[in-house]
VOVEX-12117 format. One line per 3 residues: number of its first residue (from 1); their letters; for each residue y, x negated, z of C-alpha. Coordinates in steps of 0.1 Angstrom, whole numbers, plus 5000, padded with zeros to 4 digits. Each point is the difference from the previous one (the first is absolute). Layout:
// residues N
NUM	a	Y:X:Z  ...
END
This chain:
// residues 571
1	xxx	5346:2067:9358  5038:4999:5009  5022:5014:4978
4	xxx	5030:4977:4984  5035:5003:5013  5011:5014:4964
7	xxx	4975:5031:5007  5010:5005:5037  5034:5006:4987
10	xxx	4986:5022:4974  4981:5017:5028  5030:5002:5023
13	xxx	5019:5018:4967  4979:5026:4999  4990:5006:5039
16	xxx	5032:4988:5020  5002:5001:5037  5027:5026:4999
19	xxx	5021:5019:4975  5031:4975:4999  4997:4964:4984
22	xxx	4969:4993:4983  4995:4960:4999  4986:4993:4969
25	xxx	5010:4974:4971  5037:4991:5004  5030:4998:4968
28	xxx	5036:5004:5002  4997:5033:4986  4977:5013:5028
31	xxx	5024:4983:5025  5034:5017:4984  4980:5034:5002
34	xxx	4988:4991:5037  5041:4998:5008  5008:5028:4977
37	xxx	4978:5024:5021  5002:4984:5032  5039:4996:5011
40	xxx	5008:5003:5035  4991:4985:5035  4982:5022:5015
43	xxx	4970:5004:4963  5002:4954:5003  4988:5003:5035
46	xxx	4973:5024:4995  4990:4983:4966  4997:4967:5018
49	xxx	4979:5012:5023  4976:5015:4973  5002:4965:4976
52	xxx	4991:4977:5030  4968:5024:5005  4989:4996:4967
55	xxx	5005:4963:4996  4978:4996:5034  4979:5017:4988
58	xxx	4995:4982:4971  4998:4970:5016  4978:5010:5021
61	xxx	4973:5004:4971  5011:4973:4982  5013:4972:5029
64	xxx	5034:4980:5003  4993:4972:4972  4992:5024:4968
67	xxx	5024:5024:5011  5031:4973:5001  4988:4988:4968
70	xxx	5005:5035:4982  5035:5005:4982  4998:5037:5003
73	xxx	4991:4996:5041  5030:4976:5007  5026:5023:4982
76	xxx	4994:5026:5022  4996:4975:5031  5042:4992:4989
79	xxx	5010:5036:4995  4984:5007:5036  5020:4970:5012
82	xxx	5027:5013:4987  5001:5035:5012  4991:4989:5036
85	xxx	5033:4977:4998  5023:5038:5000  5013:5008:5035
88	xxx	4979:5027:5013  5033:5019:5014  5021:4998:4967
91	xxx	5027:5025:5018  5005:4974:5027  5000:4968:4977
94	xxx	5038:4989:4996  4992:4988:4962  4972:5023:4988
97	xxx	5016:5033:5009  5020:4990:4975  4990:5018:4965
100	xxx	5010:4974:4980  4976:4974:5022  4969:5020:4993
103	xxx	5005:5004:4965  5004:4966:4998  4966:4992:5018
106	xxx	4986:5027:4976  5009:4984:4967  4996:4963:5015
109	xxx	4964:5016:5008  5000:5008:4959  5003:4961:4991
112	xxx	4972:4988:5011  5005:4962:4991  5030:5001:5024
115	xxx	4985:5018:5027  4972:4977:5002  5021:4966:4999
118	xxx	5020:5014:5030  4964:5011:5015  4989:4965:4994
121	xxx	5029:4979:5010  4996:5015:5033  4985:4983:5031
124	xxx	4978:5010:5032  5030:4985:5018  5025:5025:4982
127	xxx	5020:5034:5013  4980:5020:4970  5017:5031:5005
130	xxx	5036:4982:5004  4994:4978:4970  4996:5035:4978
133	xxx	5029:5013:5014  5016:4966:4986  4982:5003:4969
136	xxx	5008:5040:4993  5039:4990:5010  5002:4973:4973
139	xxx	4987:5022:4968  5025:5029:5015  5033:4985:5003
142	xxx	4994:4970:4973  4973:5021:4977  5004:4983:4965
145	xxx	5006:4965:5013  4969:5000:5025  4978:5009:4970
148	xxx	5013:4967:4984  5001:4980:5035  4968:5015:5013
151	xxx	4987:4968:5016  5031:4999:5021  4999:5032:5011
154	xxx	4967:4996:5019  5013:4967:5011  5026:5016:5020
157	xxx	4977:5024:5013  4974:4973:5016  5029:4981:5012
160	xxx	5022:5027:5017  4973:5022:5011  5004:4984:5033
163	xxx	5031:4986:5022  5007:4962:4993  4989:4979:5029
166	xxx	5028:4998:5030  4993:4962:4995  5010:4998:4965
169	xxx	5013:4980:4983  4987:4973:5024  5001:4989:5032
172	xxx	5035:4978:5000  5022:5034:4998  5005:5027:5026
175	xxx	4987:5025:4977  5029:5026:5017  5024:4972:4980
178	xxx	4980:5010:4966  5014:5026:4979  4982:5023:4989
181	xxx	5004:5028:4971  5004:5038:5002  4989:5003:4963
184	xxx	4967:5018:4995  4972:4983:4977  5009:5028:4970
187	xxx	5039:4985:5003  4984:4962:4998  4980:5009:4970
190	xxx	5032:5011:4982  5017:4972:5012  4974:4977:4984
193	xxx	4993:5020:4969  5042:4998:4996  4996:4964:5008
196	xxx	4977:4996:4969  5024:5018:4975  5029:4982:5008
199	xxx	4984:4967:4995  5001:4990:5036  4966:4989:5006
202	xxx	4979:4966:4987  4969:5019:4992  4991:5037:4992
205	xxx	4982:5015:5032  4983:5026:4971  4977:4971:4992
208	xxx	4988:4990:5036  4972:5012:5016  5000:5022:5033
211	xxx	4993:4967:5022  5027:4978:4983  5023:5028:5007
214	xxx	4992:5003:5035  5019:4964:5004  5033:5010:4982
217	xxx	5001:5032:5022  4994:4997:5031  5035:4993:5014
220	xxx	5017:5029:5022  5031:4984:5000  5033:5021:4987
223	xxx	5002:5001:4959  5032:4989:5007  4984:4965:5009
226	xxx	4976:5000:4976  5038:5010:4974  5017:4965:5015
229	xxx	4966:4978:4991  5000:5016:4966  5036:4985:5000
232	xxx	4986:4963:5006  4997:4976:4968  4966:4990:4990
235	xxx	4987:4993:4964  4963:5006:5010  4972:5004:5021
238	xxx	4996:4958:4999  5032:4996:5015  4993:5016:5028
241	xxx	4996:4964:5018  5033:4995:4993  5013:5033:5015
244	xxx	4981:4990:5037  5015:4970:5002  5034:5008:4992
247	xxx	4999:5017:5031  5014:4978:5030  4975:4989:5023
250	xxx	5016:5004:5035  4994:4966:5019  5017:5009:5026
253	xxx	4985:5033:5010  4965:4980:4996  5015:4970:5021
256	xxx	5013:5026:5028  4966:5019:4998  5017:5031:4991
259	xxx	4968:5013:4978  5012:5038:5003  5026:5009:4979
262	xxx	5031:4997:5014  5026:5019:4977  4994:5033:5005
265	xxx	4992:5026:4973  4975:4980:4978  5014:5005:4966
268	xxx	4995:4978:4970  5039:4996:4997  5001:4989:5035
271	xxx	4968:4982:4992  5018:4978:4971  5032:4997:5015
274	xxx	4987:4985:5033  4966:4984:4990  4970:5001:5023
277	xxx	4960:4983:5004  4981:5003:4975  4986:5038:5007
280	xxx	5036:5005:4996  4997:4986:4963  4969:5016:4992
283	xxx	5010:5031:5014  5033:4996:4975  4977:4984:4971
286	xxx	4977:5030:5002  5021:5030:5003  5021:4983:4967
289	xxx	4965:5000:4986  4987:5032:5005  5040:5015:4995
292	xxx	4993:4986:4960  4967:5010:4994  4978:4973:5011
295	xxx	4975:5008:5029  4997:4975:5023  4986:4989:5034
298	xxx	5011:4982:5029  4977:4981:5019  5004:4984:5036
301	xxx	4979:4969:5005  4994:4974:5028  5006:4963:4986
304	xxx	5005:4963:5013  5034:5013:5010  4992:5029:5013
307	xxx	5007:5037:4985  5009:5005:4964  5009:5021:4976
310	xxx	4989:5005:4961  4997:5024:4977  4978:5010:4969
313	xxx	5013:5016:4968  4992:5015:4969  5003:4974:4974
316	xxx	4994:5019:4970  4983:5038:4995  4966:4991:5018
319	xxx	5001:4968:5013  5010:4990:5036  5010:4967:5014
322	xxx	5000:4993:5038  5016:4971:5013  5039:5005:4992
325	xxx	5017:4976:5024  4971:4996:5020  5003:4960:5007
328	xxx	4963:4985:4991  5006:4970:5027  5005:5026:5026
331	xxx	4958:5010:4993  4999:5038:5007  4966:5007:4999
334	xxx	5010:5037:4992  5029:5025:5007  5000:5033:5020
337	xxx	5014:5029:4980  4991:5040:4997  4989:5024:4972
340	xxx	5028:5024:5001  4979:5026:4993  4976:4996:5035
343	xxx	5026:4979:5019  4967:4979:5007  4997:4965:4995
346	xxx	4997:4990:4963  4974:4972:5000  5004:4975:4972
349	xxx	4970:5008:4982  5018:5036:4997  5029:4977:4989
352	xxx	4979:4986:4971  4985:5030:4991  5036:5013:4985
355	xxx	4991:4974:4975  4961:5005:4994  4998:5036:4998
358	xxx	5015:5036:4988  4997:5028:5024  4988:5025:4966
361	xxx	4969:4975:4997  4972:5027:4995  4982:4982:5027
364	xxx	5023:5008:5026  5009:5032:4989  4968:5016:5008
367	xxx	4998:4974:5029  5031:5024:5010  4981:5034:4996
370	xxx	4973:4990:5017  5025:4992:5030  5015:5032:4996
373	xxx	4966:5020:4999  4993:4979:5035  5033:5014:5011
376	xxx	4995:5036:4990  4971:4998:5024  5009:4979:5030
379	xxx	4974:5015:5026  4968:5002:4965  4969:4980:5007
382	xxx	5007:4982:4967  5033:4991:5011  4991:4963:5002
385	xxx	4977:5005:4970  5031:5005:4983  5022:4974:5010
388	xxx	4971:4975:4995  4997:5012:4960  5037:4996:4995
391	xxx	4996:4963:5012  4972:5001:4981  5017:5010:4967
394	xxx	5030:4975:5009  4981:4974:5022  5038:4986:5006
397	xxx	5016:5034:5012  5016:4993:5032  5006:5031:5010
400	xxx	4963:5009:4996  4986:4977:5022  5030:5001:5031
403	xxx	4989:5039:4998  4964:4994:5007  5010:4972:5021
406	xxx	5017:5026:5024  4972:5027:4997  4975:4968:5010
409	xxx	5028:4997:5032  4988:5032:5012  4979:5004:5033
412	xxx	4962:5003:4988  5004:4977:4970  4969:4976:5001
415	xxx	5009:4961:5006  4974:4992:4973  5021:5024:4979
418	xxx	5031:4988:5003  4989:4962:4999  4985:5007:4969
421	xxx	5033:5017:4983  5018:4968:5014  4974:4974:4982
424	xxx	5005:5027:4969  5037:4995:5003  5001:4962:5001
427	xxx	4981:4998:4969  5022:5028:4981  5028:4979:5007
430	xxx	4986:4963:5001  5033:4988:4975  5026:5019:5020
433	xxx	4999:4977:5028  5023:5019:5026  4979:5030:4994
436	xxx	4970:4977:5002  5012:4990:5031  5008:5039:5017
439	xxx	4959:5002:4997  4994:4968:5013  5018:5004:5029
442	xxx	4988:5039:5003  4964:4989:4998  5005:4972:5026
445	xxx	5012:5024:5025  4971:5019:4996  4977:4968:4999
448	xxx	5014:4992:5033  4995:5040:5009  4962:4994:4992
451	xxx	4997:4971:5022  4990:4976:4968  5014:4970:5008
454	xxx	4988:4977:4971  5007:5021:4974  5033:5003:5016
457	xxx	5008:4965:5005  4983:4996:4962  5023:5020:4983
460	xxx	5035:4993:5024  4995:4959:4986  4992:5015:4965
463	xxx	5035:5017:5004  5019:4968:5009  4987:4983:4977
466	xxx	5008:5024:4969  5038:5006:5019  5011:4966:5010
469	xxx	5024:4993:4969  5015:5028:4987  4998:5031:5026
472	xxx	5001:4976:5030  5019:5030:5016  4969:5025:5001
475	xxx	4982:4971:5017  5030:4995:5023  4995:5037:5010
478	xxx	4963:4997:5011  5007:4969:5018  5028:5021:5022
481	xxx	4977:5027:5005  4972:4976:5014  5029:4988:5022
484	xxx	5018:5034:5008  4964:5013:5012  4995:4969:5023
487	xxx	5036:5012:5014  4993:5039:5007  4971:4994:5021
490	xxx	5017:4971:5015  4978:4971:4992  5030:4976:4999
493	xxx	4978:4965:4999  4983:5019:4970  5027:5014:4982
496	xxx	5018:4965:5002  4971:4983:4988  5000:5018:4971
499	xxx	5034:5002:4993  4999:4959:5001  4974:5004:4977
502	xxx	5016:5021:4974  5027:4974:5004  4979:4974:4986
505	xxx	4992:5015:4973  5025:5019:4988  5035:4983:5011
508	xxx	5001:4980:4973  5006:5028:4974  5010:5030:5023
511	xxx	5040:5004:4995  5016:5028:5015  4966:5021:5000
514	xxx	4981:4980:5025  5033:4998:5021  5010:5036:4995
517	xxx	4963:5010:5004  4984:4976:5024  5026:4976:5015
520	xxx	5027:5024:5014  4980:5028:5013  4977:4979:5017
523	xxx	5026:4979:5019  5017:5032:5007  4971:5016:5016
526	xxx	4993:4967:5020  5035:5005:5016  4994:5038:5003
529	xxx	4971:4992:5022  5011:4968:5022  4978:4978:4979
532	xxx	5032:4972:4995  4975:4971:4997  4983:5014:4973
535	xxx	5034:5011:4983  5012:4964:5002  4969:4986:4985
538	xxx	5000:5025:4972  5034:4992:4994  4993:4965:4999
541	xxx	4977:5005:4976  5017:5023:4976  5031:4974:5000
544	xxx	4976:4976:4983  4993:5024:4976  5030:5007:4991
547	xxx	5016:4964:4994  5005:5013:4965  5022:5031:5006
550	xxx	5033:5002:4983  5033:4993:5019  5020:5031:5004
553	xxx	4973:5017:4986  4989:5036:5021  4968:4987:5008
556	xxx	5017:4961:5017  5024:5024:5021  4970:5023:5012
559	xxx	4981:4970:5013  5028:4984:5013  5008:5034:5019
562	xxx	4964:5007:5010  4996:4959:5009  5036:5010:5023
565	xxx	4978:5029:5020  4974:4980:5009  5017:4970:5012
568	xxx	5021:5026:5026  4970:5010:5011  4981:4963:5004
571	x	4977:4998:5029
END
């Protein structure tokens, strides 16, 4: 009969696999005398080496799901984490050679609750070993305040780990005209932490959670910007509103299609001095925002005018509101922004899990280890086992199932297999209905893959149906596709067909996505390729279904300029 995992640690006690570290039941005592007696590089590597053996070797007797459900098993699982995070050549490392850095990641090592929210605030998308480096800097330099601020520590760390995007802010600003800041992510933390002191801010970032935080962060701009919003008179969060539109909108610029931004260095003095579109006054709104305290996000959406800016705030400690100047006759569907923390796109059932969930849920904290046990052994055959019991645990853990989604991506993965994870997927996420919709369009692909035609054409109508009102935009991009794969293999009389056909139905609540999306590209690779009938025809069309579109808005001018190419090139 198998022993239980209480007695194979018992066992392991008394007959370990080698002379060093004996895994066994785990305490804060036994980890403070595991630091005590093991203090430099060169013992962590060795020791590492020796824990990981013994926890696979439990595992091995006892399998992946008992083993992730044993306290004693998944403290060690985080001290291994956090030993393999040290730079192997500590000599050559121009932060740990330091003495004062490895003590810190010694006694950071010796609070355990702190080590393991930075361990489970990270992501698979994250620099691990830069966001320690981050981390370790932070309780050096600012040691008694990043006790107290400990949530905004890590938040720094996830968020500067890696370079900002060369795009960012967005894509109406030559990035070169953006300034950014030399100050590092330990001088930020002070800033913020002085901030607090002096009364500066709206709200106290010691009371937000590490994913709140990531949104009143994640700016690399100079804190000498972030000083001059500081500056700018608000009562409150509510008022924010106000702030955006006391910012000028710049008709002109609009009216001359001048969508870059045209007055150089792109500083929020020049910024409120010289007004601008409304990125311009998000970009302003937001950085006010986040410069008092209150995280906030900017989303860029396509509307019945074409693109638009909004933003979503933290209303109060906890609760988030999305739609702050965000125009509800305009009908955005939804609005493209990123999680500072990936730089990957943040859906909006991301968005409304800031207000649904906490990230120290139990759930999802040993959703988390099981990830991180799936890390530790990237090459294991119960790799996959892994990832499917942290998903299991936390059925809604997104970064669970894109993990096994990319080990299913693989060469030798079964299509049963990974048609069967898809079906799995749409049914864990049957409420969130762009998350819905990322299976649903993963499992048609592989419907069509399989040749099954009516299961295909079942489930694509299924989609339209469930899509047509409110996320008209995800239907807008399968429509294209259809179209755009027409186009590649140069089946022009289908590829118009179809893109007549998508007209029909969806013109008459597309906006700037199904120009943007459908319209524009497909005229524009008409012209590319001499087909000028079928450019004029599409254009015809699309100026029908776009009687609506504002005057002087960006979407009018880009159909007027688009409607301008193809009449100069009229057969």
């Amino acid at each position: 009969m198998p022993r239980s995992l209480p007695a194979i640690l018992a066992l392991l006690l008394v007959l370990p696999l080698h002379a060093g570290t004996k895994v066994g039941a785990w305490s804060e005592q036994a980890n403070a005398a595991w630091w005590k007696e093991h203090d430099t590089p060169e013992e962590w590597g060795r020791e590492a080496t020796s824990i990981h053996e013994q926890l696979l070797a439990i595992q091995e007797r006892l399998g992946p799901a008992k083993v992730l459900a044993n306290a004693n098993f998944i403290r060690w699982v985080r001290h291994l984490k956090w030993l393999t995070l040290y730079p192997e050549d500590e000599t050559g490392h121009h932060f740990f050679k330091d003495l004062r850095s490895r003590r810190t990641f010694i006694a950071l090592a010796q609070k355990p609750a702190i080590r393991d929210a930075f361990l489970g605030a990270l992501s698979p998308y994250d620099d691990h070993a830069k966001a320690l480096e981050i981390f370790c800097s932070i309780f050096r330099d600012q040691a008694a305040d990043a006790f107290q601020f400990t949530n905004l520590a890590i938040a720094l760390s996830i968020v500067f780990d890696q370079p900002f995007p060369s795009g960012w802010p967005h894509h109406f600003v030559d990035p070169d005209a953006v300034p950014r800041g030399q100050e590092t992510p330990s001088e930020r933390f002070a800033w913020i932490v002085k901030s607090q002191r002096e009364g500066a801010l709206l709200y106290d970032p010691s009371r937000f959670s590490v994913t709140n935080l990531k949104f009143l962060v994640d700016s690399p701009v100079p804190l000498k910007e972030l000083a001059y919003a500081q500056r700018v008179k608000i009562r409150g969060a509510k008022h924010l509103n106000d702030l955006f539109t006391t910012i000028r909108y710049d008709l002109p610029r609009l009216q001359a299609r001048r969508y870059l931004w045209p007055h150089g260095a792109y500083e929020l003095f020049s910024i409120g001095q010289k007004g601008g579109l409304c990125v311009d006054q998000a970009y302003f709104t937001s950085h006010t925002a986040k410069a008092k305290g209150v995280p906030c996000i900017v989303f860029l959406g396509q509307g019945n005018s074409g693109e638009h800016a909004w933003m979503g705030y933290m209303a109060g400690y906890g609760r988030w509101l999305f739609d702050l100047a965000k125009f509800r006759h305009e009908d955005y569907p939804v609005g493209q922004a990123f999680d500072p923390q990936t730089w990957r796109r943040l859906t909006d059932s991301e968005c409304a899990f800031l207000n649904k969930r906490s990230g120290a849920a139990p759930n999802l904290v040993r959703a988390c280890d099981a990830l991180t046990w799936a890390e530790l052994n990237p090459g294991a055959s119960f790799h996959l086992t892994c990832l499917r019991e942290a998903r299991r645990i936390a059925p809604t853990y997104l970064w669970a199932w894109e993990q096994e989604a990319a080990q299913l991506e693989k060469p030798g993965s079964k299509l049963a297999e990974r048609s069967r994870f898809w079906s799995d997927w749409i049914r864990a996420f049957s409420k969130e209905q762009d998350l819905r919709f990322r299976g649903e369009k993963r499992l048609l692909a592989l419907l069509e893959e399989a040749g099954e035609t009516t299961e295909y054409n079942r489930l694509l109508h299924q989609m339209i149906a469930a899509n047509r009102n409110k996320r008209f935009d995800l239907i807008i991009g399968v429509a294209a596709e259809k179209v755009f794969v027409h186009v590649e293999n140069k089946r022009w009389e289908d590829a118009h067909t179809t893109y007549l056909g998508a007209m029909g139905k969806l013109a008459h609540k597309g906006g700037g996505h199904l120009f943007y999306q459908l319209v524009r590209p497909y005229v524009q690779s008409c012209l590319e390729e001499g087909r000028n009938a079928l450019a004029a025809d599409a254009m015809d069309r699309a100026r029908r279904a776009f009687r609506e579109a504002k005057p002087g808005s960006i979407l009018q001018k880009d159909l007027q300029e688009l409607s301008e190419l193809v009449r100069a090139r009229a057969p």
